[in-house]
C-alpha positions as CSV (number, residue, x, y, z in Angstrom):
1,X,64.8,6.5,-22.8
2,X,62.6,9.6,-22.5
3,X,60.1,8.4,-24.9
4,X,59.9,5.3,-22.6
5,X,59.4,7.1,-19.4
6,X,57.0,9.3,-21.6
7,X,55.3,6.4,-22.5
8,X,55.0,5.1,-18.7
9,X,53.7,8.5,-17.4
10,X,51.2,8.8,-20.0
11,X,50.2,5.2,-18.8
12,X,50.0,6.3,-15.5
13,X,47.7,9.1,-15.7
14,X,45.6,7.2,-17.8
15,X,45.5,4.6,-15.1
16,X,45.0,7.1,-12.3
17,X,42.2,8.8,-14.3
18,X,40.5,5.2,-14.6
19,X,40.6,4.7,-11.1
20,X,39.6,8.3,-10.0
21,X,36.3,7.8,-12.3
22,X,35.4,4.3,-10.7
23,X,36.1,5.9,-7.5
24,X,34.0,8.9,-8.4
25,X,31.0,6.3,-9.9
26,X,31.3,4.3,-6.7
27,X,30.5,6.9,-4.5
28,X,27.8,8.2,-6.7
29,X,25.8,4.9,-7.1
30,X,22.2,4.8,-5.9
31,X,21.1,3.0,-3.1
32,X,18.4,0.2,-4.1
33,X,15.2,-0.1,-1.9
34,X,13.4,-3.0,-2.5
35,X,9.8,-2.1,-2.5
36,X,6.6,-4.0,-1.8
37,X,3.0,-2.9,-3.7
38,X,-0.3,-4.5,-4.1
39,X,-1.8,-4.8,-7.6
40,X,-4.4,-1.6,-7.4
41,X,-3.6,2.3,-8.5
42,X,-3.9,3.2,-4.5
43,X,-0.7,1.4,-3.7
44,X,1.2,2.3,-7.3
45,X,0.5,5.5,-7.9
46,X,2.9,7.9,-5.9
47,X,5.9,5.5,-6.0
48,X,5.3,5.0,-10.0
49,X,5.1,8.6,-10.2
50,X,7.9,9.2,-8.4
51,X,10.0,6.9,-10.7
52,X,8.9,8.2,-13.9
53,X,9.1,11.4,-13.1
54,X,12.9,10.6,-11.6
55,X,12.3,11.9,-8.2
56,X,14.0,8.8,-7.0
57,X,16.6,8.9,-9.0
58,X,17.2,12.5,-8.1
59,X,17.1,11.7,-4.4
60,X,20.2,8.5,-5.5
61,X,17.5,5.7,-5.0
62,X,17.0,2.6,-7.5
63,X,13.5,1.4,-6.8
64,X,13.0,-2.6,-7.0
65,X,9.5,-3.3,-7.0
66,X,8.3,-6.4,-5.9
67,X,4.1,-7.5,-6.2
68,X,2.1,-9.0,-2.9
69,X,-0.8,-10.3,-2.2
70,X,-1.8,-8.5,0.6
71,X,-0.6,-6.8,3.8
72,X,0.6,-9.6,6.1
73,X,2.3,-11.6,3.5
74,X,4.5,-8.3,2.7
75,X,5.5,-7.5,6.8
76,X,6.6,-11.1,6.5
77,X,8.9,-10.9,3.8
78,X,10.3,-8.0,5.3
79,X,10.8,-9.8,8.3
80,X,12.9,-12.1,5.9
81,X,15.1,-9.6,5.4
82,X,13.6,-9.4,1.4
83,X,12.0,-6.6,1.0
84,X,13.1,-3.0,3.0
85,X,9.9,-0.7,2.2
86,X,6.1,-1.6,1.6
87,X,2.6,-0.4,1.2
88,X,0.0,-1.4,3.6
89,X,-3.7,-1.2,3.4
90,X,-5.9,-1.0,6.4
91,X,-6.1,-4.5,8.0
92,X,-2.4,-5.3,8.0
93,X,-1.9,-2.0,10.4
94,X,-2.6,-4.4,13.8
95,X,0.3,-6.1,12.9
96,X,1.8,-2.2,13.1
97,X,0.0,-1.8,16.3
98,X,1.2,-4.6,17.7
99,X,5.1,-3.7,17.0
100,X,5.9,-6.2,13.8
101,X,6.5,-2.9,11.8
102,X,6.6,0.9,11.5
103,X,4.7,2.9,9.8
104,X,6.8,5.9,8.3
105,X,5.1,7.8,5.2
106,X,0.6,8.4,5.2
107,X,-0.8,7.6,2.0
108,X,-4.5,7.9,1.9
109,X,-7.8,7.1,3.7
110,X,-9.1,4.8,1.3
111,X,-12.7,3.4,0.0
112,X,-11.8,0.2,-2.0
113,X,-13.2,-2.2,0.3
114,X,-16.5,-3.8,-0.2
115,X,-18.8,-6.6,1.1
116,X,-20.4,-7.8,-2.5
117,X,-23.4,-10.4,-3.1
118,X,-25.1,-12.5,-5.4
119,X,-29.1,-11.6,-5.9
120,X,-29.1,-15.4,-7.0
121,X,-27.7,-17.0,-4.6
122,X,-30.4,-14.8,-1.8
123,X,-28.4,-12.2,-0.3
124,X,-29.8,-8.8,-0.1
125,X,-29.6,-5.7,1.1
126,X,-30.3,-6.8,4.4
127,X,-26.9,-7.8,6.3
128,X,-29.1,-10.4,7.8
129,X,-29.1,-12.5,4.6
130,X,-25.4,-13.3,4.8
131,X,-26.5,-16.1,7.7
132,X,-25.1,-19.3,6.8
133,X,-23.7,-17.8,3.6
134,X,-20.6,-19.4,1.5
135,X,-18.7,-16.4,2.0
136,X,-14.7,-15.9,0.7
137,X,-12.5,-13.5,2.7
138,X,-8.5,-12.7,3.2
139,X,-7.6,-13.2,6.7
140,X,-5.3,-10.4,8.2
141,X,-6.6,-7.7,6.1
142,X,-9.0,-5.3,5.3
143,X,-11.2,-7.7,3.5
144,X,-11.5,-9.5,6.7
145,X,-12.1,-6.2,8.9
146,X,-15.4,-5.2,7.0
147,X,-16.9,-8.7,6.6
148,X,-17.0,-8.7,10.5
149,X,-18.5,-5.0,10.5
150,X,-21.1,-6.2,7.9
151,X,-22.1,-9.4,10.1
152,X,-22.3,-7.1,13.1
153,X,-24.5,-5.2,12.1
154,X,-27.1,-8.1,11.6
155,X,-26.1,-9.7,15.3
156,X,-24.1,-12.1,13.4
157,X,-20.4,-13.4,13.4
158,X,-17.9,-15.7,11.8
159,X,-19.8,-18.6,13.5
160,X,-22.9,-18.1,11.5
161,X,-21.3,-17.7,7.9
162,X,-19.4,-20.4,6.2
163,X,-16.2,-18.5,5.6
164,X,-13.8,-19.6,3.4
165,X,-10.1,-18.0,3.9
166,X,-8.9,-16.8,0.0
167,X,-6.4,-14.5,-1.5
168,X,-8.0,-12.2,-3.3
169,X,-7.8,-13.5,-6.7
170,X,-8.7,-16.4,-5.3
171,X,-11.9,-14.9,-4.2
172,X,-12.4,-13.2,-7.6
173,X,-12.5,-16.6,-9.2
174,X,-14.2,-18.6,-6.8
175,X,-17.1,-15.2,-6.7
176,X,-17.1,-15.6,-10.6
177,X,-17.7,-18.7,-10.8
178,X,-20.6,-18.8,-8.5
179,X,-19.3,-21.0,-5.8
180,X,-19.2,-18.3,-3.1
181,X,-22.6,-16.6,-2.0
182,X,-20.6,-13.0,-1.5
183,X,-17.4,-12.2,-0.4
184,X,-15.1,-9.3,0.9
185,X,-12.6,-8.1,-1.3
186,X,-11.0,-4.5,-2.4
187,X,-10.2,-2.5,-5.4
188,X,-9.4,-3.8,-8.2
189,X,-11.1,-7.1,-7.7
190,X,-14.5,-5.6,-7.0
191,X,-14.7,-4.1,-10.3
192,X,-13.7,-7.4,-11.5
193,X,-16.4,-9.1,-9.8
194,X,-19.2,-6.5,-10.3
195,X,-18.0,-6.5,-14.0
196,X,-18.5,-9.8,-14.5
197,X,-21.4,-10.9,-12.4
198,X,-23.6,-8.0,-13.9
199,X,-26.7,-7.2,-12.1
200,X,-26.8,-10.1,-10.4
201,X,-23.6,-8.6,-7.8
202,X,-24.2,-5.7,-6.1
203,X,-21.9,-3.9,-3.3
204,X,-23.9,-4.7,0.3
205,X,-20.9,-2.2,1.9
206,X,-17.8,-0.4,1.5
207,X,-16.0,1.6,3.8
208,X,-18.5,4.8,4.4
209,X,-20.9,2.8,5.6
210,X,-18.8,2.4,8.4
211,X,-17.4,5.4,8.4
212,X,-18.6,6.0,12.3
213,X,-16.1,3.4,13.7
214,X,-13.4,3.4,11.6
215,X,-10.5,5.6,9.1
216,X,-9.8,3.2,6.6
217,X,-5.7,4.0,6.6
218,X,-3.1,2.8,3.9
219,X,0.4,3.1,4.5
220,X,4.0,2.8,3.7
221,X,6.1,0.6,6.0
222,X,9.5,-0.5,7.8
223,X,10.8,-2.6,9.9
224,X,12.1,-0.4,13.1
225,X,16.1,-1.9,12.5
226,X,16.0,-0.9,8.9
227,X,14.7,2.6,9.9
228,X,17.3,3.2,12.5
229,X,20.1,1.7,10.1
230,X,18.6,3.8,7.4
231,X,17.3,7.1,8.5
232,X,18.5,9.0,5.6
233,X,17.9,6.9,3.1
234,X,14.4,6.5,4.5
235,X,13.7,10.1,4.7
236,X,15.2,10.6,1.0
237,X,12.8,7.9,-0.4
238,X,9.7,9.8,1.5
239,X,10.6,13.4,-0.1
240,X,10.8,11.2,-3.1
241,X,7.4,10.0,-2.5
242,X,6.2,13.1,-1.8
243,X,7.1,14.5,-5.2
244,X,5.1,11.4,-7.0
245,X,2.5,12.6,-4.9
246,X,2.4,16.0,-5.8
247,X,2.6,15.0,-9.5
248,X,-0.1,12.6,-9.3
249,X,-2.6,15.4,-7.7
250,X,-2.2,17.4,-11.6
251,X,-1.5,14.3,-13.5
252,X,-3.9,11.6,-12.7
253,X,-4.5,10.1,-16.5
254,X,-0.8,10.1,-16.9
255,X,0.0,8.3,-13.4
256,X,-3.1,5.7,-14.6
257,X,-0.9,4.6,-17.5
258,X,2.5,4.2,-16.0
259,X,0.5,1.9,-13.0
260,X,-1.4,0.4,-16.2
261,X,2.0,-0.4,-17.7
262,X,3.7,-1.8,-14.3
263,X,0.5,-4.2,-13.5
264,X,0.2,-5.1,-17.1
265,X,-3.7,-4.2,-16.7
266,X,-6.0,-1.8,-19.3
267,X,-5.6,1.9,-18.6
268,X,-9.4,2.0,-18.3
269,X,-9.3,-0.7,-15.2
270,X,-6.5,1.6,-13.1
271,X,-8.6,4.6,-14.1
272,X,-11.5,3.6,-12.8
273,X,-9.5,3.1,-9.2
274,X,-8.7,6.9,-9.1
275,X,-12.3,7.0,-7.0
276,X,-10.9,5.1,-4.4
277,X,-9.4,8.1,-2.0
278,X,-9.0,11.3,-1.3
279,X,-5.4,11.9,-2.6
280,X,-3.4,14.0,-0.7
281,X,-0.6,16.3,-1.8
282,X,2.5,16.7,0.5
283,X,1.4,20.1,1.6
284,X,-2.0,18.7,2.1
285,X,-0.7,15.9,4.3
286,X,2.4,18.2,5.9
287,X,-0.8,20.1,7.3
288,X,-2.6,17.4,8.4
289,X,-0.1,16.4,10.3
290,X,0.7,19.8,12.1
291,X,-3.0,20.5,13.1
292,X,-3.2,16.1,14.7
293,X,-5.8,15.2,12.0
294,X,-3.3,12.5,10.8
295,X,-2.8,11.1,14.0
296,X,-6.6,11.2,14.9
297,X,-6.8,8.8,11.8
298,X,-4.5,6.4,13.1
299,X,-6.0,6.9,16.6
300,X,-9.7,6.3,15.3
301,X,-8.0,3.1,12.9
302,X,-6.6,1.6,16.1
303,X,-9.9,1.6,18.0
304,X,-11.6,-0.5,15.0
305,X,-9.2,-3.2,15.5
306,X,-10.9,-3.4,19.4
307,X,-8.9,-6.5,21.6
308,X,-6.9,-7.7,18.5
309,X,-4.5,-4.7,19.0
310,X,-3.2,-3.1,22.4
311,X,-5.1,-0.1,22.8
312,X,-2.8,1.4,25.3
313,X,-0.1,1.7,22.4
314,X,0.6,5.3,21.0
315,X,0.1,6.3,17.9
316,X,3.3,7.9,18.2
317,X,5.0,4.8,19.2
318,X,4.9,2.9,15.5
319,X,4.1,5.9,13.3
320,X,7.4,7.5,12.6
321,X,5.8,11.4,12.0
322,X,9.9,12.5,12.5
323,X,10.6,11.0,9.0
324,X,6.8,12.3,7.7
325,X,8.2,16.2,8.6
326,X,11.8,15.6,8.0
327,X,11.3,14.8,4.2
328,X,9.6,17.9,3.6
329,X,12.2,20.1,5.1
C-alpha cells in the first residue's frame, strides 16, 4: 500500500512538474511580428541585423519576414490583416499622409532612386529628350515621384511621355531588353540596369538633384489599430531595431552578407547598396528627433507630394515620435 501511494505521489509531482514547465514555456513564448521588406540592403539591413545579432529575440519577438514589391502593395496587405509591421520607401508615405497607415520607427533619407536612359534610343542629358519617350515606371511610389520631377523640369508631364505602369523587375527587364527608352526605378535594379546596359545607360537623376524640394524618407510602418492594440510590443520591436542599427553603423560588410543571404543575391550586389543613405545610429536619430530635424524631414517630404496629400495634416498626426523616444528609454 505505501509503495502504491509512493508510486502515485511520485506520479504526481512529475505530472505537476510537466505542467508547471509548459506553463512556464507558455508564458515565455515570443510574440511573432510579421514583417514586410523590399528586396534592397536599405530596407534589410537593421531588421537582419537585429535578428542575427538576437536583439529580437532578446526583446521576446519571432520576426516572419515576408518580400514586397513595393510600398503600396505592402500598406495593402497590412490592411488584410497579413502582415503587422513594414518598411516603406518614399512614395508610399502619401498613403501615410493621407491616414491608410502610421509611420512609427525613421530609417533613412535615402538616394536609390534614379531616372536612367538609353544614349541609343536618343535620350540625353537634357530632361527635354524624355518627350514622347517609352518610359516604365511603378505607380504609387518613389519611382513614380522622380519621373514627374524629371519631366518638370523640361515643362513636360505624364501627357507627353508614353508611360508604361511596371513593377520594378518588370521595368528591369523590359529596360534590358531595350523596349523601354528610360525608366524610373531604385536600388537594386539600377545597378542591374546600368550593369547590364553598359555605356549605353546612364543615370539622367537621382534624388540630390532634387534635393531642393524634397527629403527622400524611408520608413517603418503600422496600421493605427495594431499600434494601439500593440503598444508594447511595437515599442520592443523598435529598441530592437534600434540595436540592428547601431550594429550595422560598425559592421556594414557583415550586415551586407546576412541581407545577401536573405535575398539570395551576391554579397558584392548588397554591398554596393551601402551608398545609398546616410545611416543613422539610434543616438544619431534619438537626437534628430529632440532638436525637430526629423520632423522637418517629414514636413519637407509632405510638401513634395503637393495636392495628392492634405497639406493641412501634421506631421505629428501619422508619425508616432512616442514609440521613436519610448524605445530608447
Amino acid at each position: 500500500m505505501k509503495k502504491a501511494l509512493a508510486v502515485l505521489l511520485i506520479a504526481s509531482l512529475a505530472l505537476a512538474s510537466a505542467f508547471a514547465n509548459g506553463a512556464a514555456e507558455s508564458s515565455t513564448a515570443a510574440d511573432t511580428v510579421r514583417v514586410a521588406y523590399m528586396t534592397n540592403y536599405a530596407s534589410l539591413c537593421s531588421v537582419m541585423a537585429g535578428i542575427e545579432t538576437g536583439a529580437f529575440a532578446d526583446e521576446g519577438i519571432n520576426v516572419e519576414l515576408v518580400e514586397f514589391a513595393d510600398g503600396p502593395t505592402i500598406i495593402a496587405a497590412m490592411e488584410s490583416g497579413s502582415i503587422d509591421i513594414g518598411y516603406i520607401g518614399h512614395g508610399a508615405h502619401s498613403l501615410c499622409i493621407n491616414g491608410r497607415a502610421k509611420i512609427f520607427a525613421f530609417s533613412h533619407v535615402g538616394n536609390g532612386d534614379a531616372v536612367i536612359g538609353l544614349r541609343s534610343h536618343g535620350v540625353t542629358e537634357d530632361f527635354a529628350s524624355l518627350k514622347g519617350k517609352n518610359i516604365g515606371y511603378a505607380s504609387g511610389t518613389s519611382s513614380e515621384l522622380i519621373l514627374r520631377w524629371a519631366l518638370e523640369e523640361a515643362g513636360l508631364t505624364m501627357d507627353d511621355v508614353v508611360a508604361y505602369e511596371m513593377d520594378a523587375a518588370a521595368i528591369t527587364s523590359a529596360m534590358t531588353s531595350g523596349s523601354l527608352d528610360a525608366c524610373a526605378n531604385w536600388s537594386p535594379a539600377t545597378f542591374t540596369i546600368l550593369d547590364a546596359m553598359g555605356d549605353d545607360a546612364f543615370v539622367l537623376a537621382d534624388n540630390v538633384t532634387f534635393s531642393d524640394r524634397s527629403a527622400s524618407v524611408a520608413s517603418w510602418i503600422v496600421m493605427n489599430a495594431w499600434a494601439e492594440e500593440n503598444h508594447d510590443l511595437l515599442v520592443r520591436f523598435t529598441r530592437a531595431l534600434y540595436k540592428g542599427m547601431d550594429y550595422r553603423a560598425a559592421n556594414i560588410e557583415e550586415t551586407a552578407q546576412w541581407v545577401a543571404n536573405q535575398l539570395g543575391a551576391s554579397y558584392d550586389t548588397i554591398y554596393a547598396q551601402r551608398g545609398d543613405a546616410e545611416w543613422l545610429t539610434s543616438a544619431q536619430l534619438i537626437e534628430q528627433i529632440n532638436d525637430g530635424t526629423i520632423e522637418n524631414l517629414y514636413e519637407v517630404q509632405k510638401q513634395s507630394f503637393g495636392d495628392s496629400v492634405d497639406q493641412s495634416t501634421p506631421v505629428s498626426d501619422y508619425v508616432l515620435f512616442d514609440v521613436m523616444l519610448e524605445a530608447a528609454q
